[in-house]
N, C-alpha and C positions, 0 to 999 in steps of 0.2 A: 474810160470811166463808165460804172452802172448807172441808168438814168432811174430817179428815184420815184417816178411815176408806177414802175415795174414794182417796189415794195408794194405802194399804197394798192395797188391793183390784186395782188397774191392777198394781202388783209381784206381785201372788200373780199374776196370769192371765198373768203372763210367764215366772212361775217355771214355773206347772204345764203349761205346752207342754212341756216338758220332765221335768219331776218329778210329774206324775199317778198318785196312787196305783194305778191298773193297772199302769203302766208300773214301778212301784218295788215291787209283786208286793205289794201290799195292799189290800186288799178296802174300797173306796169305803164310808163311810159317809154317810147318809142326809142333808142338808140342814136345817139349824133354821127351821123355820117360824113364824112369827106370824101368824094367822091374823085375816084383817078381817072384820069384823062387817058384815053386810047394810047398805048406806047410809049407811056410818060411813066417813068419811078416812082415820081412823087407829085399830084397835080398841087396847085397853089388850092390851099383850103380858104373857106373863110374866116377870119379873122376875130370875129363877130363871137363873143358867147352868147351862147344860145337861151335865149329867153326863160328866165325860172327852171333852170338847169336843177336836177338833184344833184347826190354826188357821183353817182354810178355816172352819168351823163360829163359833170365836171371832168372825171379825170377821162372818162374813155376820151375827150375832146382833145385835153392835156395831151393823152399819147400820142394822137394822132398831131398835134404839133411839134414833137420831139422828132418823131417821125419824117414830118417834111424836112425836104433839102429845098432850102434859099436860092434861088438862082442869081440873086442881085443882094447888094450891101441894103436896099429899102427895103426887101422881101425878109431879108434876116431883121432886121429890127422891126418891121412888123411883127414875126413871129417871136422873137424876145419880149416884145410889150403885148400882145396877147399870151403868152405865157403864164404874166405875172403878174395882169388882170384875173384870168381862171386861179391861179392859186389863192389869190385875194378872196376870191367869188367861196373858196373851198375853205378857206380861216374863216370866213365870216358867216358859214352856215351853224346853224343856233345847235347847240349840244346833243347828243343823240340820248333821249331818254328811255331808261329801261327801267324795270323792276329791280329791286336788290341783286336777286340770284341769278341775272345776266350782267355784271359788272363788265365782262369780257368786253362788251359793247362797246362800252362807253372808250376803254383802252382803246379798240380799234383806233374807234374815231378821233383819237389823242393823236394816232400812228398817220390817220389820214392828215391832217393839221401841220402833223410833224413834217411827213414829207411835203405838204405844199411850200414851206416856210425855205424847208433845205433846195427844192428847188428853184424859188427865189432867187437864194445865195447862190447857185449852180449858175443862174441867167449873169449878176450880177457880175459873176466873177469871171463868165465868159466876155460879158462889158469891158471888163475891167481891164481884161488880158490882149485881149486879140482888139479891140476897137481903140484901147487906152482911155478908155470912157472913165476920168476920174468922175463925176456925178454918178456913175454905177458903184463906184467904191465909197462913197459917202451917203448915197443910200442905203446900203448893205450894215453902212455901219449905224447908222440912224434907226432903222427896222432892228437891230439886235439891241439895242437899249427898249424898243417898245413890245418886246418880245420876253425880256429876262423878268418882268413879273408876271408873266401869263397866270393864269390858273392852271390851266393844262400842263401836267407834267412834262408830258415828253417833250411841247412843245419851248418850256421852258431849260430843260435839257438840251436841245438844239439850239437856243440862245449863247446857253454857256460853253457850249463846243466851239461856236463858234467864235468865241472870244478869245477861248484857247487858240485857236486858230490864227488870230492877228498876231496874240504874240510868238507864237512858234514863228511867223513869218516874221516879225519884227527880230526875233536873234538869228540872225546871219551870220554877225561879223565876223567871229572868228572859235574857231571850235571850241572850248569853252564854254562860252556864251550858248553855243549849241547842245552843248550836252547838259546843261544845265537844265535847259528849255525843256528836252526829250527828259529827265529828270520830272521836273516839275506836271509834265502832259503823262505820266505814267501814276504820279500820285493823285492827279486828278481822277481818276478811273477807278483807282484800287479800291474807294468806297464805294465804288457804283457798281459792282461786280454779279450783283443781283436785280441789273434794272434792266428790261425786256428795251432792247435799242440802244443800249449803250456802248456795244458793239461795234452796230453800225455807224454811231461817229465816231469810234477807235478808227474805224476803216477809213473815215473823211479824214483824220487827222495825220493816220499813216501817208494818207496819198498825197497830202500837204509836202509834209516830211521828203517825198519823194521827188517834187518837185521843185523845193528849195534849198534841201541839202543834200551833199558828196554823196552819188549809188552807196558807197560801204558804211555811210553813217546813217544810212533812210533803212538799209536792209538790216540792220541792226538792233535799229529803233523798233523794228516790223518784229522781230523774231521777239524783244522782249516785251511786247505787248502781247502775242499770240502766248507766253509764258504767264504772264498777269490773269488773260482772260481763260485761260485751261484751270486754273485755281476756282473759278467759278461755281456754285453748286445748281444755277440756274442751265439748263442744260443747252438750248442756244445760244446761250455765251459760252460754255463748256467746247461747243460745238466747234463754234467759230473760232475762238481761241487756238484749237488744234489745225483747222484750216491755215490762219495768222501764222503758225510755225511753218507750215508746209509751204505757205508762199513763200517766207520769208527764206527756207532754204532751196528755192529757187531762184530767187535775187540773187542770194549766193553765188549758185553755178552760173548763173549770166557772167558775174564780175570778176569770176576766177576765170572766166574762159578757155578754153577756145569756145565762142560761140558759133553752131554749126547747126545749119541746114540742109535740110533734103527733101526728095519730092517731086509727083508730076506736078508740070506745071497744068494749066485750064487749057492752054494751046498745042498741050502734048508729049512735047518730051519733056525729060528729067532736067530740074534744077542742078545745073554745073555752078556749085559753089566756090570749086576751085575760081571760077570767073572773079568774082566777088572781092578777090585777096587786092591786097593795097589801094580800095576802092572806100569810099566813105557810102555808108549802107543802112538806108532807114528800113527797118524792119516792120510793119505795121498789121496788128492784131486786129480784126473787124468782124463786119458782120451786117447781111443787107438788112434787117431789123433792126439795125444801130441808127436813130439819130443825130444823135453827138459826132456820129463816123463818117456820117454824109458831111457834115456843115468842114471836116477838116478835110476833106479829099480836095477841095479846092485853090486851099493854100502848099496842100503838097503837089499838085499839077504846075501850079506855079512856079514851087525852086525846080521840080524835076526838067521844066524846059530851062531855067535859068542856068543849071548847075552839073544839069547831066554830062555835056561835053567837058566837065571839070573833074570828072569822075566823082559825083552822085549818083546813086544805085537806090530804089525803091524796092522791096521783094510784100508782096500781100499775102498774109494768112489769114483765110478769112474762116470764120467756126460755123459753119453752114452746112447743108447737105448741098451735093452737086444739082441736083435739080433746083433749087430755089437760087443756087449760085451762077448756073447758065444763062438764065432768062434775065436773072440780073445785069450779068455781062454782057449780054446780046444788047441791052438800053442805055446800059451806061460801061462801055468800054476804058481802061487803062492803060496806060504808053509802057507799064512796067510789068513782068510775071506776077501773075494770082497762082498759090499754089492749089493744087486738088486736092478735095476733102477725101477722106478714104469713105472708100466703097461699105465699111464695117460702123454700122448705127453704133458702136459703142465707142469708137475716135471720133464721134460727128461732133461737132458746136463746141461748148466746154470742156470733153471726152477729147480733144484736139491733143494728138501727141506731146506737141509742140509746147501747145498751152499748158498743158499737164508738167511738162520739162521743167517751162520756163514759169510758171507756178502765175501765169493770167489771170487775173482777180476780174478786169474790167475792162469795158472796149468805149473807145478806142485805146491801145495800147501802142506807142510808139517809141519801140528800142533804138537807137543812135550807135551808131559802131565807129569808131574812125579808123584811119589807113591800116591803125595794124590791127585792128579784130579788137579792140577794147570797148566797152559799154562807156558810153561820153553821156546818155542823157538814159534813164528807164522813161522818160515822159516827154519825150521833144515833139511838142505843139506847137503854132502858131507862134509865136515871136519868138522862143525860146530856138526854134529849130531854125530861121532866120539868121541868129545870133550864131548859134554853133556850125551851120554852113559857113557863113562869112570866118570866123577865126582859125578852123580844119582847112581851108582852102587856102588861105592866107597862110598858114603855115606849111604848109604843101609844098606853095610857090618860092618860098622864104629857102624852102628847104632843097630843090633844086640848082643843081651849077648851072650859072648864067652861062649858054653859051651861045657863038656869034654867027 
């Protein structure tokens, strides 16, 4: 998944070509530092926002808590509740005013807003998922009722996405009900096809989609929403829209498979995928700038000692260049192959073959394969992959002649 601090950050660095506190006769203040500890990935920051934070300061702080890796269950919910303190701190800073003929401004700082609000919902539902923090999921839905009359467009917009959102999660039960849902979450859009982010919660809603229903009904839903948003005359919806198709037909090739890897590994020789056959196979897309990637390495460390002897298989693609990728692996080592980035800047990070292939929107990205090469989860995280270990294995067992 993208971490939404990365939007609001690309928006500040377009505002401030133009709005730099020199240039608006205010005197620059200093950068929030986090400081890393000798040999360490990630030091423990402090927790603390920083006294009369602007917002350039707000989010640089923001990222650098996305950033950290948790070493302990206390160290994670500290960083979860300073999360959603700084977001708080970045809603509640007083409207950016400009003169008429800089409106662009004021839009930014709607986008700024917007993403503290969706990051929120991002902490929340990390609560929600992995901790089972019901109080994170009745919070989430309490701040979306105090959210849907904002003033602020966008941020009112991100209300109502996210409402879509419960119910798309609420129709499960049975296909039907499901297509109904993906129905109704594509009408919701059609009139908004001219609004600058409406896009970007298409994207939240697809990843929804992806995580609550069947790979061939989520990869479907993805292709006719990339069809919706290419109708657009606003040109980054236009944009994105045609992306949406492109990913969408590489959901596709995942789930028609054979799904197939290759490659050195980081230790040297070539990935022998032949190995990999009638082995259950987490696939997982990363990246050492990935926050969200750190926080999940630790629950896959966990089945991989649980389940490896059971025939689970880890294989890491990480979208990096090899030199930021070695020094990583030098601090923080894994029990399972890291493939190598190629040597050619234009396969590096996103440019990633793989990625390209398998049409990678966002990291972490955690493909699921079971014994015979079939895609069982596009998103198996934290409880989900739990879940589909325990019933792959069990069926494994089930599936062997008992003999004496």
């Amino acid at each position: 998944m993208f971490r939404n601090w990365a939007l609001a950050k690309t928006c500040l660095a377009t505002l401030l070509l133009v709005h730099s506190p020199l240039a608006m006769g205010v005197a620059a203040e200093p950068k929030v530092s986090i400081t890393e500890a000798p040999g360490a990935a990630y030091a423990a920051p402090s927790f603390d926002i920083p006294a009369s934070a602007n917002l350039e300061q707000l989010l640089d702080f923001e990222e650098r808590l996305w950033n950290y890796e948790p070493k302990t269950g206390e160290q994670r919910r500290l960083r979860q509740d300073a999360i959603l303190r700084t977001c708080d701190a970045i809603l509640a800073l007083p409207e950016v005013k400009c003169p008429t003929k800089e409106k662009s401004r004021t839009h930014w700082f709607d986008g700024y807003a917007m993403g503290a609000a969706m990051d929120k919902f991002e902490i929340w539902e990390e609560q929600g998922s992995r901790d089972g923090n019901a109080i994170a999921r009745q919070a989430a839905e309490v701040f979306v009722r105090t959210l849907i009359n904002d003033p602020r467009a966008n941020v009112k917009l991100q209300a109502e996405a996210e409402l879509l959102k419960q119910t798309l999660a609420a129709a499960t039960e049975n296909k039907q009900q499901r297509a109904n849902a993906t129905d109704d979450a594509l009408a919701f859009f059609r009139p908004r096809l001219e609004e600058t982010f409406a896009s970007l919660h298409a994207l939240r809603v697809v990843q929804l989609v992806r995580k609550k229903y069947p790979p061939e009904e989520a990869a479907e839903f993805y292709h006719r929403m990339g069809k919706l948003f290419a109708t657009s005359y606003l040109e980054s919806e236009f944009n994105r829209g045609q992306e949406f198709i492109k990913q969408a037909a590489g959901w596709k090739r995942l789930l028609s498979g054979p799904v197939e890897l290759s490659g050195q590994t980081m230790d040297g020789p070539a990935l022998d995928w032949n190995r990999y056959r009638g082995k259950i196979v987490l696939i997982e897309f990363w990246s050492t700038t990935c926050g969200p990637c750190m926080v999940q390495f630790p629950n896959i460390e966990k089945h991989y000692e649980k389940y490896h002897s059971r025939g689970f298989e880890v294989v890491g693609v990480p979208l990096d260049n090899e030199a930021d990728l070695a020094a990583f692996l030098k601090k923080r080592p894994f029990p399972w192959p890291t493939l190598r980035p190629s040597p050619k800047e234009s396969e590096q990070n996103w440019d990633h073959p793989l990625a390209q292939k398998y049409a990678v929107s966002g990291i972490p990205t955690a493909i699921l394969l079971d014994q015979t090469g079939k895609v069982v989860d596009l998103d198996a995280r934290g409880e989900r992959l739990t879940k589909h270990l325990e019933e792959l294995i069990e069926r494994s067992a089930e599936a062997k002649p008992s003999g004496k």
